[in-house]
TIDREN-564751 format. One record per residue (C-alpha): residue number from 1; residue in three letters; x negated, y, z. Coordinates in steps of 0.001 Angstrom, whole numbers. Layout:
SEPA  dotor  tiza        X        Y        Z
SEPA    NUM   Ala        X        Y        Z
...
// end
This chain:
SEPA  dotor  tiza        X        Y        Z
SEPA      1   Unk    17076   175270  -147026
SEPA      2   Unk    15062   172904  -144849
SEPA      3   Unk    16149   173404  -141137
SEPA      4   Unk    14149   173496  -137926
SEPA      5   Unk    15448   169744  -137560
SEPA      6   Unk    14742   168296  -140852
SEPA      7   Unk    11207   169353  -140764
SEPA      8   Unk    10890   167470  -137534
SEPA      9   Unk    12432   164616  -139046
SEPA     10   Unk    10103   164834  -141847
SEPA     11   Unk     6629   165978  -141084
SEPA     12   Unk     3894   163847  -139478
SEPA     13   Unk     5387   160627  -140037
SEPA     14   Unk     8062   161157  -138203
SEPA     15   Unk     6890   161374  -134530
SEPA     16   Unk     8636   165252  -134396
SEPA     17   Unk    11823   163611  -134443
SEPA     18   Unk    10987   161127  -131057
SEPA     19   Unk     9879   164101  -129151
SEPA     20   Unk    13352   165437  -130447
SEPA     21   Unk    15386   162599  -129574
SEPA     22   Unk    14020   162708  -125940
SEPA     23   Unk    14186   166549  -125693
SEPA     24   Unk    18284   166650  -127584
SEPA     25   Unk    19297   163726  -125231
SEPA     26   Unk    18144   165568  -121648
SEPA     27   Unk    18888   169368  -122829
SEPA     28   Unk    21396   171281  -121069
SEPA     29   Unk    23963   172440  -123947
SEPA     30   Unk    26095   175446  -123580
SEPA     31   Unk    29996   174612  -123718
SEPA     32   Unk    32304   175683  -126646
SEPA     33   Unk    34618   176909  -123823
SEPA     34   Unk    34221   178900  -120804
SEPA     35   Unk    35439   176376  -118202
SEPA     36   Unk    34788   175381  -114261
SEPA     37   Unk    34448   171818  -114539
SEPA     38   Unk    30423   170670  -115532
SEPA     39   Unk    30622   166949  -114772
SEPA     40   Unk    33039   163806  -114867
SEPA     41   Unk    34203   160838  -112596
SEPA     42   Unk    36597   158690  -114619
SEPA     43   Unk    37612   156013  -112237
SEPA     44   Unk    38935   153340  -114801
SEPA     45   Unk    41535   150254  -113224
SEPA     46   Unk    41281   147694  -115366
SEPA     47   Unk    44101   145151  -115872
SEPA     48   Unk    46730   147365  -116109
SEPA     49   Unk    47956   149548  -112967
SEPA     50   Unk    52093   149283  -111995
SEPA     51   Unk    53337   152333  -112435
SEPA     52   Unk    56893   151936  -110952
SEPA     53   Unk    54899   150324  -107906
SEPA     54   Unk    52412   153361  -107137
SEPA     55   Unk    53382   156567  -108814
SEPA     56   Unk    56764   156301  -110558
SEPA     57   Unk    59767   156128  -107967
SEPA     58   Unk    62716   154452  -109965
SEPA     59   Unk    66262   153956  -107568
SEPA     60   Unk    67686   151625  -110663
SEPA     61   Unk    65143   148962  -110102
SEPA     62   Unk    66583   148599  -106616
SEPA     63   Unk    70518   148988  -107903
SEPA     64   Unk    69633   146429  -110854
SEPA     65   Unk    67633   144114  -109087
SEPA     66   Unk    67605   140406  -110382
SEPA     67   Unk    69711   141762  -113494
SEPA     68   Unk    68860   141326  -117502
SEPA     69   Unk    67201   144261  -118101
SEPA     70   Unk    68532   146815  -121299
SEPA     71   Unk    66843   146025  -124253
SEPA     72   Unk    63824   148483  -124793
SEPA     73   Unk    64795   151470  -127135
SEPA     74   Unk    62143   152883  -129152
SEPA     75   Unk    59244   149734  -129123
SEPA     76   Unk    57958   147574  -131280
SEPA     77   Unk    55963   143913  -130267
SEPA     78   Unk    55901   142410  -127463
SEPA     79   Unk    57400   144737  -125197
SEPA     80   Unk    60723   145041  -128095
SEPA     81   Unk    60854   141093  -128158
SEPA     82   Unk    59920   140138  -123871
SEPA     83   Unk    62937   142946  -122897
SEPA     84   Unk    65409   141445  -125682
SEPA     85   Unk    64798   137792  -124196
SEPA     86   Unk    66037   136413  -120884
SEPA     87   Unk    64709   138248  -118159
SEPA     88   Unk    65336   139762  -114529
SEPA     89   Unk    64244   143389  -112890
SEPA     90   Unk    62127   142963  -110471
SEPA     91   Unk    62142   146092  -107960
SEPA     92   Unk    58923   147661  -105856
SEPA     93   Unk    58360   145708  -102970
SEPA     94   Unk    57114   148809  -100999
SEPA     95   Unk    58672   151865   -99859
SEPA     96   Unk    58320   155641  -101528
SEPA     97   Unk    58175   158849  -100149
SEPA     98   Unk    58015   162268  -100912
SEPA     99   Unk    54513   163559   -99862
SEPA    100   Unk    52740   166867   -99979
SEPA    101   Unk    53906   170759  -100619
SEPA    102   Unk    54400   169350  -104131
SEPA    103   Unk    57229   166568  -103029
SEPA    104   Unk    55686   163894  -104916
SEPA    105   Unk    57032   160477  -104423
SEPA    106   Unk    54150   158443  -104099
SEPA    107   Unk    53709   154359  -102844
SEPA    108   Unk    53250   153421   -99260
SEPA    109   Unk    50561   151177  -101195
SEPA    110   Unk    48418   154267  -101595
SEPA    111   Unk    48763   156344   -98262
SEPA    112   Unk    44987   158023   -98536
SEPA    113   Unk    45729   159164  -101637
SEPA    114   Unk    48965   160137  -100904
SEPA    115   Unk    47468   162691   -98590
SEPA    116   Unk    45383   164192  -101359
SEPA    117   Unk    48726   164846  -103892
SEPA    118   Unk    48693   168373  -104051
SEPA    119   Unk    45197   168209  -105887
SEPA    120   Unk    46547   165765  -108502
SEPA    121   Unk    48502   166431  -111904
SEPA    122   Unk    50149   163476  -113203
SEPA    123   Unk    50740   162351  -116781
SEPA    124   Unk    53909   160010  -117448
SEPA    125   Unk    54604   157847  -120276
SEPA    126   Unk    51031   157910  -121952
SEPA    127   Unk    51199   155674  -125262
SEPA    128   Unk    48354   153692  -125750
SEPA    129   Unk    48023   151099  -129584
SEPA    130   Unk    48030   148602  -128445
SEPA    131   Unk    49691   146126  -125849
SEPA    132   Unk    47131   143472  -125362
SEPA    133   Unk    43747   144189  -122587
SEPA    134   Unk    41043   144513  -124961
SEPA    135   Unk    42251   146742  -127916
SEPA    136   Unk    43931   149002  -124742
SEPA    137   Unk    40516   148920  -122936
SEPA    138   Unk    38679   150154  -125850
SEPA    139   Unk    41477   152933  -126800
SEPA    140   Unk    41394   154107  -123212
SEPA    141   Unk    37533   154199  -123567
SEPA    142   Unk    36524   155003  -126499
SEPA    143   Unk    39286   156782  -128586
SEPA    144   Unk    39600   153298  -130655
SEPA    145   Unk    41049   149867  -130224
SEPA    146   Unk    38131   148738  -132389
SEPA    147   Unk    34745   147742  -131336
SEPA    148   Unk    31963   150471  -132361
SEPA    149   Unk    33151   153733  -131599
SEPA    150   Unk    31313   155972  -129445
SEPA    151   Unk    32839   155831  -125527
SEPA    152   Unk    34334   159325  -123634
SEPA    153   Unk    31220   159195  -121802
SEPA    154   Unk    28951   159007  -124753
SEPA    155   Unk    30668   162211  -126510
SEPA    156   Unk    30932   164121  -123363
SEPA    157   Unk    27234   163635  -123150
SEPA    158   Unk    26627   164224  -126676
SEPA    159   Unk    28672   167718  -126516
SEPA    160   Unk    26925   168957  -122663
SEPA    161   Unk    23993   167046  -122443
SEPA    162   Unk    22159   166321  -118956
SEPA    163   Unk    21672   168796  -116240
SEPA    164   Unk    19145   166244  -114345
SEPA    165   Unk    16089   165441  -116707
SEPA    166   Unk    14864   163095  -114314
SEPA    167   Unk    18574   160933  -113940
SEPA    168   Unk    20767   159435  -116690
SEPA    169   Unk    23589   161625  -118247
SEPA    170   Unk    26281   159131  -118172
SEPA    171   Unk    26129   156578  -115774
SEPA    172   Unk    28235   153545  -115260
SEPA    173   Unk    29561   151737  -112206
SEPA    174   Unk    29860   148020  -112351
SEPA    175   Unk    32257   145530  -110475
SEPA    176   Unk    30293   143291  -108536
SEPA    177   Unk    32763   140382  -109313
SEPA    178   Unk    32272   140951  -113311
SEPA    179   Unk    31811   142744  -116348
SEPA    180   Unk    34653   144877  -117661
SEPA    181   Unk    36627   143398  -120807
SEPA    182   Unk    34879   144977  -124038
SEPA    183   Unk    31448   144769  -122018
SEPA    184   Unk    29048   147001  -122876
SEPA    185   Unk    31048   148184  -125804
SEPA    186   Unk    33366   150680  -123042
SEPA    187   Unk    30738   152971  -122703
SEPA    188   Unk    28491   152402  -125306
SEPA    189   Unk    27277   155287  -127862
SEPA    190   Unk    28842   153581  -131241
SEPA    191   Unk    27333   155265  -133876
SEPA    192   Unk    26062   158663  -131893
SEPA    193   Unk    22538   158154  -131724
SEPA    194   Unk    21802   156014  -128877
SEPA    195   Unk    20293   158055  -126217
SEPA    196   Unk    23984   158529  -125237
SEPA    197   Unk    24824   155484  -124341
SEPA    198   Unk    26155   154465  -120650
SEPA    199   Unk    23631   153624  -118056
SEPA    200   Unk    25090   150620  -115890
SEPA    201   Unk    24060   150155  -112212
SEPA    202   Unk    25040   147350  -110526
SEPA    203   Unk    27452   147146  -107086
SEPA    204   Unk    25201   146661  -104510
SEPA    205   Unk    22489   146881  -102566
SEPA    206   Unk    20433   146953  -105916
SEPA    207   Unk    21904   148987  -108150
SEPA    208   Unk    18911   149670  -110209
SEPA    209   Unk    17126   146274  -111642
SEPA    210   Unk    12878   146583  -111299
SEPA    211   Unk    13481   150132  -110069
SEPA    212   Unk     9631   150246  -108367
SEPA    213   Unk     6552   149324  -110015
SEPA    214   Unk     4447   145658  -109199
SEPA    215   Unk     3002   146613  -105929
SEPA    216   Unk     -458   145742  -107184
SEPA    217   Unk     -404   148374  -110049
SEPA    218   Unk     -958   151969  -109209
SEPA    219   Unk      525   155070  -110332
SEPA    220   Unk    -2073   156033  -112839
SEPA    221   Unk    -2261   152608  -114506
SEPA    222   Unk     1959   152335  -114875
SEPA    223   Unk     1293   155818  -116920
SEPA    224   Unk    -1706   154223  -119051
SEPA    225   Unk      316   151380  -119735
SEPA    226   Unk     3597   152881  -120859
SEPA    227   Unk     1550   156016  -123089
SEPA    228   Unk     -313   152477  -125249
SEPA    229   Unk     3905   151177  -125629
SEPA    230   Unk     5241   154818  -126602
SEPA    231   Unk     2179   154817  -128930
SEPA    232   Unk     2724   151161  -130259
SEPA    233   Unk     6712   151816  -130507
SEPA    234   Unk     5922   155398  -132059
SEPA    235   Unk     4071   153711  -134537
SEPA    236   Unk     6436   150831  -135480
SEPA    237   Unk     8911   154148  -135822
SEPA    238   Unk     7026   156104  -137931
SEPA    239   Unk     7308   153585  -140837
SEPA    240   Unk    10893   153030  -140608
SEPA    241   Unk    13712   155086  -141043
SEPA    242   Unk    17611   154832  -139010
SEPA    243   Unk    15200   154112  -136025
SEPA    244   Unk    18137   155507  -133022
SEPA    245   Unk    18049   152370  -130995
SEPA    246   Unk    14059   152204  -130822
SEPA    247   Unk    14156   156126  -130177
SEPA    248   Unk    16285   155712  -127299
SEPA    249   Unk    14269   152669  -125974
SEPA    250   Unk    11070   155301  -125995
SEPA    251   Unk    13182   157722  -124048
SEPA    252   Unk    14455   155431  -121695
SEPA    253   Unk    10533   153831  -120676
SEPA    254   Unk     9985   157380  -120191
SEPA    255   Unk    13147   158141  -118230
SEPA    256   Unk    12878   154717  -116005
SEPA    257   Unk     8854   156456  -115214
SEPA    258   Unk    10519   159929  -113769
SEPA    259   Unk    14055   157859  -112296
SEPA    260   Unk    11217   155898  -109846
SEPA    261   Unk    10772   159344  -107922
SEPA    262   Unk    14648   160662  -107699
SEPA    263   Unk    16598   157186  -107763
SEPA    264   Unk    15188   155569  -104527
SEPA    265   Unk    16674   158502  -102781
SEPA    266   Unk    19712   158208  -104471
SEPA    267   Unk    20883   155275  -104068
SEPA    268   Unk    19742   155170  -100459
SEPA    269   Unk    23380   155436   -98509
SEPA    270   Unk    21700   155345   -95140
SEPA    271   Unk    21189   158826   -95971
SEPA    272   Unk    25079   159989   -95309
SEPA    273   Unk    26457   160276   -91645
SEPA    274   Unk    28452   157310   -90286
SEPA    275   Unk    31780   160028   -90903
SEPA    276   Unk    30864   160211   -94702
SEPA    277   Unk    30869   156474   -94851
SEPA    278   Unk    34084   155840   -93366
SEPA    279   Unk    35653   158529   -94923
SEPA    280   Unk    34804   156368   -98281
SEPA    281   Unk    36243   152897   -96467
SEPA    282   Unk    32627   151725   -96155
SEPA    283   Unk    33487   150344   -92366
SEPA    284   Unk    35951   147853   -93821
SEPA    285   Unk    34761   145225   -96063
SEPA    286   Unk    37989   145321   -98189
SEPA    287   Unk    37561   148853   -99376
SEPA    288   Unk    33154   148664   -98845
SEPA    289   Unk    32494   147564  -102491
SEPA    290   Unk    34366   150443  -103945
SEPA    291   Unk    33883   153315  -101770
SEPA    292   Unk    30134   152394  -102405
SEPA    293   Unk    30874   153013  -105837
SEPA    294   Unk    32265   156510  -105167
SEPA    295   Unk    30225   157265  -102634
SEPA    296   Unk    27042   157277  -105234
SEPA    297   Unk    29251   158555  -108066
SEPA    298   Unk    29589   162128  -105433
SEPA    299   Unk    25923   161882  -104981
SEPA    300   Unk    25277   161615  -108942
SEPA    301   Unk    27192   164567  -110091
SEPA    302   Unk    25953   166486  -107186
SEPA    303   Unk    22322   165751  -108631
SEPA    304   Unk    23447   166625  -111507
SEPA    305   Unk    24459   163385  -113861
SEPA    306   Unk    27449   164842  -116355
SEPA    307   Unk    29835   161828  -117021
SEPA    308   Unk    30181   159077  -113669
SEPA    309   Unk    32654   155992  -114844
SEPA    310   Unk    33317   153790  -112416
SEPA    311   Unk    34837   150607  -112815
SEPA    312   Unk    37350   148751  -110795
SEPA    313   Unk    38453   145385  -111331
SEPA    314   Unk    37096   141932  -112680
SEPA    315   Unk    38283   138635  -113766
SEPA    316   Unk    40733   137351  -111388
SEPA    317   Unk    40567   140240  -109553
SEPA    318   Unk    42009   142811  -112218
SEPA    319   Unk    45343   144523  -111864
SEPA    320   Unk    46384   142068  -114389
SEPA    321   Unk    49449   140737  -112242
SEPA    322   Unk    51686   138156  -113866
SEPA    323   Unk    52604   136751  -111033
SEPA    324   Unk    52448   137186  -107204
SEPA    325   Unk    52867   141287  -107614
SEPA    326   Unk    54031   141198  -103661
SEPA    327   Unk    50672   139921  -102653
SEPA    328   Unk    48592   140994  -105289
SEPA    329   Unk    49185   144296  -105131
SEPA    330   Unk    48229   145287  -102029
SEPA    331   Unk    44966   144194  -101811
SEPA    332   Unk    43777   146127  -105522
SEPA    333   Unk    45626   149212  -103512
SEPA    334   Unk    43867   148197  -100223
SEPA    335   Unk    40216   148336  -102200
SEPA    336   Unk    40538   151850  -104239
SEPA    337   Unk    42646   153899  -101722
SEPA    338   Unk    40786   155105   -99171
SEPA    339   Unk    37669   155355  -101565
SEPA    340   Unk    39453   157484  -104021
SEPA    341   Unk    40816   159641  -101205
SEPA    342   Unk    37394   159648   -99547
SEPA    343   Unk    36041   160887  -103111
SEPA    344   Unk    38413   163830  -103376
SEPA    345   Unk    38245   164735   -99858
SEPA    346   Unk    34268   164541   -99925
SEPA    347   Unk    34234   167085  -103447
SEPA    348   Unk    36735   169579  -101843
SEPA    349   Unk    34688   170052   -98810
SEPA    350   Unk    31511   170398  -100518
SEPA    351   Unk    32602   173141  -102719
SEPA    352   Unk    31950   170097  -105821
SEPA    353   Unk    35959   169622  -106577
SEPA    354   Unk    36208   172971  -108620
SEPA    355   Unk    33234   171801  -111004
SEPA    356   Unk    33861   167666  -111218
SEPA    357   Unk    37256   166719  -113184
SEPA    358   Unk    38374   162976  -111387
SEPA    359   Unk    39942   161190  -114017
SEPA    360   Unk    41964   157802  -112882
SEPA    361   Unk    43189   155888  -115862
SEPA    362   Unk    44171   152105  -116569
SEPA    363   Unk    44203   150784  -119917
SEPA    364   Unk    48243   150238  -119744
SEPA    365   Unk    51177   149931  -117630
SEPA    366   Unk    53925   147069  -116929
SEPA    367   Unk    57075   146257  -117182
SEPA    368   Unk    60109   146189  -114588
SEPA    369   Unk    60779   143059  -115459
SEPA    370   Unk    59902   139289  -115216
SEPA    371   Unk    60873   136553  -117940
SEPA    372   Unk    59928   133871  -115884
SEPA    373   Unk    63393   133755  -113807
SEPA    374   Unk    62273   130786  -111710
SEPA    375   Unk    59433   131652  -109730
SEPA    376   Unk    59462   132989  -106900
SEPA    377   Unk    56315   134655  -106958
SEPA    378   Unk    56954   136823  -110152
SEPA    379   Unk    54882   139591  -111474
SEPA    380   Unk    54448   142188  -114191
SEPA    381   Unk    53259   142091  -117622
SEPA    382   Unk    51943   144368  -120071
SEPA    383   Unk    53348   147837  -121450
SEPA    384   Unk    51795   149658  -123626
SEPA    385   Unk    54262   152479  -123501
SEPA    386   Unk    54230   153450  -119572
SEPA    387   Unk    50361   154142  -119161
SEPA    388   Unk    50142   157188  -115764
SEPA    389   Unk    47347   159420  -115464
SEPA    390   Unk    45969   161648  -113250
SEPA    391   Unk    43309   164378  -113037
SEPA    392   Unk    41829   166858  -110032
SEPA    393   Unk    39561   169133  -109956
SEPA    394   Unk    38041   171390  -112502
SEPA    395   Unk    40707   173698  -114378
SEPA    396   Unk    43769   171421  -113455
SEPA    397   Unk    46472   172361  -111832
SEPA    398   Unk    47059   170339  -108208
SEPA    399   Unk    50802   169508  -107617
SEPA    400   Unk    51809   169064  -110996
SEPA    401   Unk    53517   166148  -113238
SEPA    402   Unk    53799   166322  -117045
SEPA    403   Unk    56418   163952  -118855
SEPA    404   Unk    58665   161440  -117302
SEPA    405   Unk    59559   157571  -118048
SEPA    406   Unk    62863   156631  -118451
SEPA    407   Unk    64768   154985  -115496
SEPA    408   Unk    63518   151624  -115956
SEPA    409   Unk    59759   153111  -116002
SEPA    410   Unk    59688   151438  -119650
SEPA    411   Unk    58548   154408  -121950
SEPA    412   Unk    58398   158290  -121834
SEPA    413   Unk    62200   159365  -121365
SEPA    414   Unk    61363   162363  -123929
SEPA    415   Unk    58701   162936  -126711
SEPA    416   Unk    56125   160300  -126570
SEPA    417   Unk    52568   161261  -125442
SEPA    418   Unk    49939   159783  -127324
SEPA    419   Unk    46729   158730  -125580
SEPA    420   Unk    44742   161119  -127828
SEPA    421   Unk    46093   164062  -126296
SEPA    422   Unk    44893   163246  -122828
SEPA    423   Unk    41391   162934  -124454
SEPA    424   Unk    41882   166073  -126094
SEPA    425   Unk    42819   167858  -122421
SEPA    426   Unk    40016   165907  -120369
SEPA    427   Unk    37408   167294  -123437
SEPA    428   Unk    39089   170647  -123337
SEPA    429   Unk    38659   170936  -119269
SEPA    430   Unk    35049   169881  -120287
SEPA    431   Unk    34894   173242  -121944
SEPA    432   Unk    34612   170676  -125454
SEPA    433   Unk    36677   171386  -128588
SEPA    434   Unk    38081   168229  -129902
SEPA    435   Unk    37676   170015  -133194
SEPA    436   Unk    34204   170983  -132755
SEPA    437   Unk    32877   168098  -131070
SEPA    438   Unk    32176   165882  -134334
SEPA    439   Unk    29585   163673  -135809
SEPA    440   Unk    29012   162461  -139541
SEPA    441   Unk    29321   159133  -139862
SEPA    442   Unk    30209   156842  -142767
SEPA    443   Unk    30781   159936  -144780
SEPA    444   Unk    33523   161618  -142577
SEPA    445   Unk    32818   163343  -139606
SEPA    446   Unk    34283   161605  -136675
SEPA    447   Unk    35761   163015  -133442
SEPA    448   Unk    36947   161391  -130370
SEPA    449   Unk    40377   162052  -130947
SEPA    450   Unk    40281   161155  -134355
SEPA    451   Unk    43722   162684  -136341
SEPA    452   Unk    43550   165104  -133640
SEPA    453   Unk    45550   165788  -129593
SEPA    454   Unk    47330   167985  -128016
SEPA    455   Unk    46063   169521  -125320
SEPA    456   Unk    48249   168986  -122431
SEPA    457   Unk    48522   173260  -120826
SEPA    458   Unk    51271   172104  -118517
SEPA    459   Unk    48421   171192  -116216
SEPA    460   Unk    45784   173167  -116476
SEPA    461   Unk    45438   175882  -114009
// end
């Protein structure tokens, strides 16, 4: 039987299928689940975020200090061989408390946030594949340590659509001081079609690159112009088949045309009140570059853009630290904590909290311990076995905290949680089925959880 879609595909050359690419990529789609949350902000730390220095309070690192820390049970690589060899425990620097109704213990690094920890449900002892930055930037991502899979983004905005014809669905925020390891790969569409891919704007003043038109060239002759490309493009199409990329170039000219009407406006963050801009940290140059960043992420979903990532650290500047942890540290806290807490504070009091999951997520977590036993400037490094999450709004639970590390903050004290099932519960509060959200590909039909997740109910609402 041929189907609506086919004959698109098929008849007149072709040019059905552009007008269907254009129409499938802005649509509104209904949800497989009844569910609260309609958008996304997935505020991503790259480098690596210390668990047992902001979220996980652990009283042994202070009674072991300086000590050879007990092999790792229950890990392989790196982790297995750095905890076997000659090192010391290095303990928090900074104090923890117990904060909220809830009682969490949270990190005099983070005292903003702290004050917003009765909205949050924490996730301890996330396992992620892999114990190296790239590979754990890409799981964290996209589902897959491998370059070419489709990114969280891309499949949120493949299963929902857009709400805001005129806006991207799934923009991303850029660090000023860098691209993200994995580049464009972290939020690209792999091999959904590629009118799902991430739209990047920049940190700064300029977020969107050649947003206006030449100021010699009117209105009427930026339309005449791009209608001859759509027709040349259209054309080129036609005669070609596995033309996704080229589609989604036509769709984006077209987009770009309607975005130089709605993005001026909303980008434009004279338009807040001076309390809305220090409530984001945008009177102190520290916390300004990020709480910029959030700042437009609450004005995109409130216009209607479904999946906001926004990306924190760069190069040197990534919570990558080695070394130095008691000076390092406090400035990546210094630049994200007000802004986040600005962010949730902002969505709660504009009714937005109950319909935008926050997602905060680092590609991995570190170790208690330093094998450099020299220095004294020591640091962290990698562990792929103590990743901590946290979600707000939509259908989760505020207050809560799902598994638990053991008491070096090495790995998850109990059954392991597998990164897969925290995509499975951020698609699920998405009103997505992991199971139904597919696409063929390669001859299997690929999901973003691939072998399948659980979805965590010990947080949702």
């Amino acid at each position: 039987m041929l189907t609506r879609r086919q004959l698109l595909f098929d008849s007149y050359l072709g040019l059905g299928a552009l007008a269907l690419t254009d129409l499938v990529a802005a649509e509104t789609k209904a949800p497989h689940l009844t569910v609260k949350a309609k958008r996304c902000i997935f505020l991503f730390m790259e480098g690596g975020v210390s668990q047992m220095d902001t979220f996980e309070y652990k009283p042994a690192l202070m009674k072991y200090a300086g000590q050879q820390m007990p092999k790792a049970e229950r890990t392989v690589g790196e982790l297995a061989t750095f905890s076997a060899a000659p090192n010391r425990i290095i303990p928090p620097y900074w104090k923890f408390a117990r904060r909220g109704q809830s009682g969490r213990w949270m990190s005099e690094l983070l005292p903003n946030l702290a004050g917003c920890v009765d909205d949050l449900a924490f996730l301890h002892g996330i396992k992620v594949d892999n114990n190296n930055h790239g590979p754990a930037v890409y799981h964290t991502l996209t589902g897959s340590q491998f370059p070419g899979s489709a990114s969280l983004g891309a499949w949120i905005t493949y299963g929902l659509g857009s709400e805001n014809k005129d806006l991207p669905g799934f923009i991303v925020m850029g660090d000023r001081r860098g691209a993200t390891i994995g580049g464009a790969g972290v939020w690209s569409n792999g091999f959904l079609p590629a009118a799902y891919q991430g739209t990047l704007f920049r940190n700064g003043a300029t977020p969107i690159v050649d947003l206006h038109r030449r100021p010699d060239m009117t209105a009427a002759e930026q339309r005449r112009e791009l209608d001859l490309l759509q027709w040349l493009n259209q054309k080129h199409s036609a005669e070609r088949s596995h033309t996704s990329e080229l589609d989604a170039r036509i769709a984006s000219y077209e987009l770009a045309f309607r975005m130089q009407t709605q993005a001026p406006e909303l980008v434009d963050l004279t338009r807040e009140s001076e309390p809305t801009r220090k409530l984001y940290g945008l009177d102190d140059p520290v916390s300004e570059p990020f709480g910029r960043q959030c700042l437009l992420a609450r004005r995109m979903v409130e216009r209607g853009v479904r999946f906001v990532k926004v990306l924190h650290g760069a190069g040197g500047d990534r919570w990558d630290d080695h070394g130095n942890i008691q000076e390092r540290m406090p400035v990546h806290c210094q630049e994200v904590d007000k802004p986040v807490a600005g962010l949730l504070k902002d969505l709660k009091s504009r009714g937005l909290l109950d319909q935008t999951l926050v997602v905060w997520a680092s590609e991995m977590g570190r170790t208690p311990f330093d094998n450099n036993l020299t220095t004294d400037k020591p640091g962290r490094d990698h562990n792929q076995y103590g990743l901590v999450v946290w979600m707000a709004g939509g259908n989760v639970k505020g207050g809560t905290t799902f598994g638990e590390t053991d008491d070096f903050s090495v790995r998850a004290a109990g059954e392991e949680v597998p990164l897969r099932d925290v995509h499975a519960t951020i698609l699920h509060l998405m009103g997505l089925d992991q199971n139904r959200l597919t696409y063929l590909h390669a001859g299997r039909y690929k999901k973003l959880t691939d072998i399948g997740g659980r979805i965590i109910q010990e947080i949702l609402a």
